[in-house]
N, C-alpha and C positions, 0 to 999 in steps of 0.2 A: 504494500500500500504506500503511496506517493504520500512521504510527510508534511512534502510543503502544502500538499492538498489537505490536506488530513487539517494541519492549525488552521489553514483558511476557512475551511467547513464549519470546523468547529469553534472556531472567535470571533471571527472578522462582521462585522457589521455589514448586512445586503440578505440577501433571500434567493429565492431556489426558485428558477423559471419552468415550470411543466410543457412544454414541448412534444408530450410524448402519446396523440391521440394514435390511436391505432386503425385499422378497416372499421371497425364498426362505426366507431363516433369520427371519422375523418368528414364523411358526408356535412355533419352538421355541423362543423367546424371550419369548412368551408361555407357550407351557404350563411354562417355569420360573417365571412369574410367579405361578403358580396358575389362567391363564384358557387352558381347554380349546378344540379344536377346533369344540366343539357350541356355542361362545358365538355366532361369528358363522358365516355362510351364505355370501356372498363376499365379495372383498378390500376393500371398500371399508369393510367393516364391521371387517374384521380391522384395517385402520390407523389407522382410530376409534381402537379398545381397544386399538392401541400407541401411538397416539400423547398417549393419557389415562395411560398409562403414564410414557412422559417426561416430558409434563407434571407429574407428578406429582416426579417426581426431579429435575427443572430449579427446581421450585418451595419444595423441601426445605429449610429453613432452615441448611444444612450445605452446598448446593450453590452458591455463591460464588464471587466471583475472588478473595477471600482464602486459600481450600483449589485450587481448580481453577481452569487458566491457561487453557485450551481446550475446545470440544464438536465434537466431530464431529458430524454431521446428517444424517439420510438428505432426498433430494428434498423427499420431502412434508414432511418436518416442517419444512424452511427456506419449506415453501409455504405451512405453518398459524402460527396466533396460540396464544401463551401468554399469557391473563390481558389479552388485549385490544389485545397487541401481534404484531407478525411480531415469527418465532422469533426471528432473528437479532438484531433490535432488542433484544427482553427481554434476550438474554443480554447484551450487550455497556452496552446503557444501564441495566439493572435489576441486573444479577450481576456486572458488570464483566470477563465472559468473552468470550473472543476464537470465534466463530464459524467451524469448520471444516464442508466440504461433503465428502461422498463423491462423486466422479464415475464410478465405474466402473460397467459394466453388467455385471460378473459375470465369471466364469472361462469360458474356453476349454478344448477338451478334452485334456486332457493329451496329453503332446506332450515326447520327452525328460526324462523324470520330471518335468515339471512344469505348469505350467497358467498360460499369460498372458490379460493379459485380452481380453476379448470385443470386436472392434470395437465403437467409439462413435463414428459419423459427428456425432453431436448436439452434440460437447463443446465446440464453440468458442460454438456458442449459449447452452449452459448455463452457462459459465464466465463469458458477459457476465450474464445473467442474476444470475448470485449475487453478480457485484462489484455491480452494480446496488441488491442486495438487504441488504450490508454483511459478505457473506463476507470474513474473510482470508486463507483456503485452502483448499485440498482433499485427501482421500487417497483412493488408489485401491491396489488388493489386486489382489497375483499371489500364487503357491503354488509353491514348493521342493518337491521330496518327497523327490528321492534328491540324491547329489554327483554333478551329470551334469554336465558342463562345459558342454554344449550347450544344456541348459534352463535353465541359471544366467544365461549369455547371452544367452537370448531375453528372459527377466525383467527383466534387469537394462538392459536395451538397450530394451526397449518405457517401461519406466518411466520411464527417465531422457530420452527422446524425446518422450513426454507431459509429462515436468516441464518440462522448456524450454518449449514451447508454455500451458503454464499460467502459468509464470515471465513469457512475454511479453505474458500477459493481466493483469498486474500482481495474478496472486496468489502464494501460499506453497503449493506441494506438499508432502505430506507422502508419499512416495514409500515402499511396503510390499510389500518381496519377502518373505512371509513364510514362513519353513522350516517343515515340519510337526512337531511335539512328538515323534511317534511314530516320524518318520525315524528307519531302524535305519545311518543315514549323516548323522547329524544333525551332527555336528563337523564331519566335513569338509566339508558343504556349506557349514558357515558360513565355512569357512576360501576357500570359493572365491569365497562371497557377497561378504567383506570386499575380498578383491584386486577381482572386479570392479566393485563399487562406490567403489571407491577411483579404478580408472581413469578413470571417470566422473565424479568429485569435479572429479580432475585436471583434465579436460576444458571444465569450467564457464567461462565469462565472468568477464572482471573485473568484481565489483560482485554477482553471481547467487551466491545460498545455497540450500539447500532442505533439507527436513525429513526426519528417515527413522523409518522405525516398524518396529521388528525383533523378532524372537521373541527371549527369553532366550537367552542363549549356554549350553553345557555348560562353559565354562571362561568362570570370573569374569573382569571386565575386556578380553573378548576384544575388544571394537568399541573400546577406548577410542581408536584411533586414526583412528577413524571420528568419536568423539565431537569429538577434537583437532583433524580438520581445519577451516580456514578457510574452506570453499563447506557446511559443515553448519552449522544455524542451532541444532537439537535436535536429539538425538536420544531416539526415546518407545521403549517395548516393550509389546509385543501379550501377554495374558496364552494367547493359543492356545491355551485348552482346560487346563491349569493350574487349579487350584484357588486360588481366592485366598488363601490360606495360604502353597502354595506360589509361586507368583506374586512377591507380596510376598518370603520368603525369597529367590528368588531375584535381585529386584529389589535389596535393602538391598544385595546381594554386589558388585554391578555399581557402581563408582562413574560419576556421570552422565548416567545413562538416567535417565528419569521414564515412569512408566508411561502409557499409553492405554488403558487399560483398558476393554471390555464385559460380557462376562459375567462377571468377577469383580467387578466394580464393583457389578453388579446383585444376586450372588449373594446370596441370605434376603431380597429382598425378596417382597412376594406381597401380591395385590389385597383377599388380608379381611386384612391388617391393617386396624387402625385408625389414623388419622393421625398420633397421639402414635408407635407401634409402627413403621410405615414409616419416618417421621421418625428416629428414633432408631437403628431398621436402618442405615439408609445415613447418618449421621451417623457411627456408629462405622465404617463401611467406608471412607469418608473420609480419617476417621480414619490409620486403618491405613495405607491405600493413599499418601497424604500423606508419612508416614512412612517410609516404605522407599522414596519418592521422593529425601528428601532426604541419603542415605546416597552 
């Protein structure tokens, strides 16, 4: 594990850009962009025009390791060139941003109000792959829906089982059971999220940290003992569907979270801007999102 990444992650003031939609959610991550379904015919054409898209936001004169500490990546994009470089290259020797992978292959189907993820027989090949490639970690996404003690377990038990095994591939997990916004049991699942993640802390190796990416709490400072422990390296918040307004607001409240932001990160960008206009979009979102990081 790359130490100069490693203190940057773990000290330096800035937040964690999510980058990393995949086939399913690209569609709609596009047509927030302004580019419709009639643009491309199939997929290979669709991650063209998302990946012209990041490119475009990795390349944004606001997009830096001075405002942002981390990217998350989907597959392809740590498999393509930005400006004549592999992804991961550009960001780390161009932006001085530390390189994160997605490795999951998707949700499962719910199961105890919640949804873990998808068997991946692939992942020890992909995880040599991307330390190969100058990854520093990975995050992978389950889903909470209700406080079901039984699906809180299953999440918090497949995640933390895939973080060790990534931990001994000598990367940084970024570990994301994320509750759902619209959970009408939204408090308490976090309250059960925290104890089981906690146990799991516990559990770690001496020397072993990992990352966690969590939905906003309803009550300010709830994770901060999550944030305190000694086996967490970071901890980032997922804006889940949140307006980045509110997002942000809810972010400044939390001391210690730093956001990972996707689609609030993205939000008012759109393909007819013109360059000056995009640039400046996401330079003020930066901005913003920077700020209520450092709170």
């Amino acid at each position: 594990m790359n130490e100069q990444q490693l203190a940057k992650v773990g000290n330096d003031d800035g937040f964690v850009a999510a980058l990393d939609q995949s086939g399913g959610s690209t569609p709609k991550a596009l047509g927030l962009y302004g580019v419709d379904e009639s643009a491309f015919s199939n997929d290979d054409e669709m991650f063209d025009l998302i990946h012209q898209m990041r490119t475009r936001m990795m390349t944004a004169p606001a997009f830096t390791g001075d405002n942002i500490l981390g990217t998350i990546l989907f597959e392809q994009t740590m498999d393509r060139d930005v400006e004549g470089q592999p992804t991961p290259s550009y960001l780390w020797d161009t932006k001085s941003i530390v390189p994160f992978l997605k490795v999951d292959k998707g949700l499962a189907d719910e199961q105890d109000s919640a949804q873990v993820m998808k068997p991946n027989p692939g992942l020890d090949d992909l995880l040599a792959r991307a330390s190969d490639k100058g990854i520093f970690g990975t995050k992978m996404r389950s889903v909470i829906k209700m406080a079901n003690e039984a699906g809180v377990a299953a999440v918090v038990g497949q995640q933390f089982e895939v973080g060790v095994r990534i931990l001994n591939a000598g990367l940084m997990p970024i570990i994301e059971p994320e509750i759902d916004i619209n959970s009408p049991e939204k408090a308490a699942a976090e309250a059960m999220l925290r104890d089981s993640i906690t146990a799991h802390l516990d559990q770690l190796s001496d020397g072993q940290q990992v990352m966690l990416k969590l939905t906003l709490p309803e009550e300010d400072n709830f994770y901060s003992s999550l944030i305190n422990h000694p086996k967490t390296l970071r901890v980032v918040a997922l804006s889940g569907g949140y307006s980045r307004e509110e997002a942000n607001d809810r972010l400044s409240r939390n001391s210690g979270m730093i956001a990972s932001f996707s689609r609030a990160l993205s939000e008012g960008l759109s393909a007819q801007q013109s360059d000056d206009e995009f640039n400046s979009t996401i330079a003020d979102s930066i901005a913003a999102i920077l700020e209520a990081s450092k709170s």
